[in-house]
C-alpha positions as CSV (number, residue, x, y, z in Angstrom):
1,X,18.9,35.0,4.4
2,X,20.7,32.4,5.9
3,X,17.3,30.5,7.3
4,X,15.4,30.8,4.3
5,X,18.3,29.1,2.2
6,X,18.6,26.4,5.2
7,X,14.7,26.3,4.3
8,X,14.3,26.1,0.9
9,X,17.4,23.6,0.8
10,X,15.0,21.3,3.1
11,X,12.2,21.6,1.0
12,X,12.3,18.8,-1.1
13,X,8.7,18.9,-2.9
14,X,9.6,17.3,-6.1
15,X,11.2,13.8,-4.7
16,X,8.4,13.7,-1.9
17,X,5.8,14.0,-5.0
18,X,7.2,11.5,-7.3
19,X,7.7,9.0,-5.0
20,X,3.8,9.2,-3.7
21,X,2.8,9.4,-7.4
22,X,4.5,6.1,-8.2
23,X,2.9,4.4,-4.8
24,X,-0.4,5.4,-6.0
25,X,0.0,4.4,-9.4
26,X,1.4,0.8,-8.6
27,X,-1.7,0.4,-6.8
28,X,-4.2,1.8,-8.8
29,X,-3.9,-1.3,-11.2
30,X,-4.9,-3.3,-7.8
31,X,-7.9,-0.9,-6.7
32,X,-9.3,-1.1,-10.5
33,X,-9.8,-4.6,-10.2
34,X,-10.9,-5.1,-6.9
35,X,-13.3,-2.1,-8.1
36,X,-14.1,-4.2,-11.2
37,X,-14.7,-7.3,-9.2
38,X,-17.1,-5.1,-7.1
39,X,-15.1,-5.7,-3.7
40,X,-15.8,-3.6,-0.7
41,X,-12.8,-1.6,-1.6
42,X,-11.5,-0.5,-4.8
43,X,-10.1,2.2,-7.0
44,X,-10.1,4.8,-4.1
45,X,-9.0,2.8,-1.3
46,X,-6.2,1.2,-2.4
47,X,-4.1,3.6,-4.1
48,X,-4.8,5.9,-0.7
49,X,-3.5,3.3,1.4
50,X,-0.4,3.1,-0.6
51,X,-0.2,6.8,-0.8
52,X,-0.9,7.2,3.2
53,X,1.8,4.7,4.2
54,X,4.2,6.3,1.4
55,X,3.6,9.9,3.1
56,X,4.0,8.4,6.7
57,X,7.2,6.9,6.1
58,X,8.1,10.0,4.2
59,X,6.9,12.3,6.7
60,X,8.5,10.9,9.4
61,X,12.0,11.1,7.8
62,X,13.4,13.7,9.9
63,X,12.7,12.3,13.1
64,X,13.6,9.1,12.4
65,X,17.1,9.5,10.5
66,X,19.8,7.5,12.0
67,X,17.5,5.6,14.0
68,X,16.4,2.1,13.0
69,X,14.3,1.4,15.9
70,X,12.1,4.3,15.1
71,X,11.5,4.3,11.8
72,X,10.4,0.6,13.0
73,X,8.4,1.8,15.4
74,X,6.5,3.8,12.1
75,X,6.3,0.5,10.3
76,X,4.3,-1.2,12.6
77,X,1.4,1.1,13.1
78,X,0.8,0.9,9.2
79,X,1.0,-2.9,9.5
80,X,-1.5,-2.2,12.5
81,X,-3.3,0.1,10.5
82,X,-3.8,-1.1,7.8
83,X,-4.9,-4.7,9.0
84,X,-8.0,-2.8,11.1
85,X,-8.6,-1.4,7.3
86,X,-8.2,-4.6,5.6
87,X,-10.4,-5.9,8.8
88,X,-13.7,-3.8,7.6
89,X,-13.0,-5.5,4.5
90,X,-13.9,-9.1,5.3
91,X,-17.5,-9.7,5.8
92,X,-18.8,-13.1,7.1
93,X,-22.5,-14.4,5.6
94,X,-23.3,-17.9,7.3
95,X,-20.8,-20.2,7.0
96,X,-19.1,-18.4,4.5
97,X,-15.9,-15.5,4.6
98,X,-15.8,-13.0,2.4
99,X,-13.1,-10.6,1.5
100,X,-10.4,-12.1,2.3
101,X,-8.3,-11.7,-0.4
102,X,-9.3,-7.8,-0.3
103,X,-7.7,-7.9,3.0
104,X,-4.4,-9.3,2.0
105,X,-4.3,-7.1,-1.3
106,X,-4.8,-3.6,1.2
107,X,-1.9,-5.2,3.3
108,X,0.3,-5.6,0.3
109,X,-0.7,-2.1,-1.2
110,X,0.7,-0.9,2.1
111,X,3.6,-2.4,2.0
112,X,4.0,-1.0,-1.7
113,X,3.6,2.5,0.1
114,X,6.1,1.8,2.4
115,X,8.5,0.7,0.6
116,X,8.5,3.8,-1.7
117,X,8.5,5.8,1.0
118,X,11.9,4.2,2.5
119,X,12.7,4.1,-1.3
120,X,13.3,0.2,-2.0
121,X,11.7,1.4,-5.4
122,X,12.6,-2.5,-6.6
123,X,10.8,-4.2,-3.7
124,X,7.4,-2.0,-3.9
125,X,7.3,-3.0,-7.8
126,X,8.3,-7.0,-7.1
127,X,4.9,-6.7,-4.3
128,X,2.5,-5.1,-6.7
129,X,3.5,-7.4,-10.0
130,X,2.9,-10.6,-7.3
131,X,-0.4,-8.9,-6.4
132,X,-1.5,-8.0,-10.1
133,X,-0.7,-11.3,-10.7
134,X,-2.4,-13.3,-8.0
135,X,-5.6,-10.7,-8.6
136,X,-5.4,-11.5,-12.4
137,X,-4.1,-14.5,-13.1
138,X,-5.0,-16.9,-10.3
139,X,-8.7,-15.7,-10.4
140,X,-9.6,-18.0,-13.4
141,X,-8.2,-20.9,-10.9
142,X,-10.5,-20.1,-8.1
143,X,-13.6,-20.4,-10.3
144,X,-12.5,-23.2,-11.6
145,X,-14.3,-26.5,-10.8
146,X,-12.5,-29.5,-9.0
147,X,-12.5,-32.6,-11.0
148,X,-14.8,-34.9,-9.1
């Protein structure tokens, strides 16, 4: 009796789900536009990235309480991950680069997961308003025309 209350007292299903339902839905905003600006990924890739790096960081709570070094050890195979993701991403016609920005917004949905997961709540909001922002509101800039 004593090992299924040790059990069920480590079983923590409801915080693990909230927090990888608010990483996916701070990046969903991101995915629908890259979907919407017909990117190579979109509305499934980047609220999956933010929901993978969430449930790694989460995931790996256990073995990596009380030690920093490890749970930085975790960090940097998502940054390493998920630059070979955001690496498929850019494509190169001629002279000219592609995808790019599609890159950097996978990078920064990944860091939105992983900061829910090591719940700095306030930090994974701050990085997905900056990348709403520079999705939505600096795109009118780049298709602006220089004054000549």
């Amino acid at each position: 009796m004593e090992l299924l209350n040790q059990i069920l007292a480590d079983f923590r299903v409801i915080p693990h789900l909230a927090a990888l339902a608010f990483a996916y839905l701070l990046a969903f905003p991101i995915g629908w536009d890259r979907e919407h600006e017909e990117r190579s990924a979109g509305l499934r890739t980047f609220p999956l990235v933010a929901l993978a790096s969430c449930g790694f960081v989460q995931a790996t709570e256990g073995i990596t309480a009380g030690n920093p070094e490890a749970q930085a050890r975790i960090i940097e195979g998502l940054i390493t991950g998920i630059g070979f993701i955001g690496g498929g991403a850019i494509i190169k016609q001629g002279a000219a680069v592609e995808g790019t920005a599609t890159a950097a917004g996978l990078w920064a949905t990944g860091a939105i997961g992983a900061a829910v997961g090591l719940g700095s709540y306030d930090v994974a909001i701050a990085i997905a308003g900056f990348t709403i922002f520079t999705f939505w509101g600096l795109s009118p800039l780049k298709h602006r025309k220089p004054p000549s």
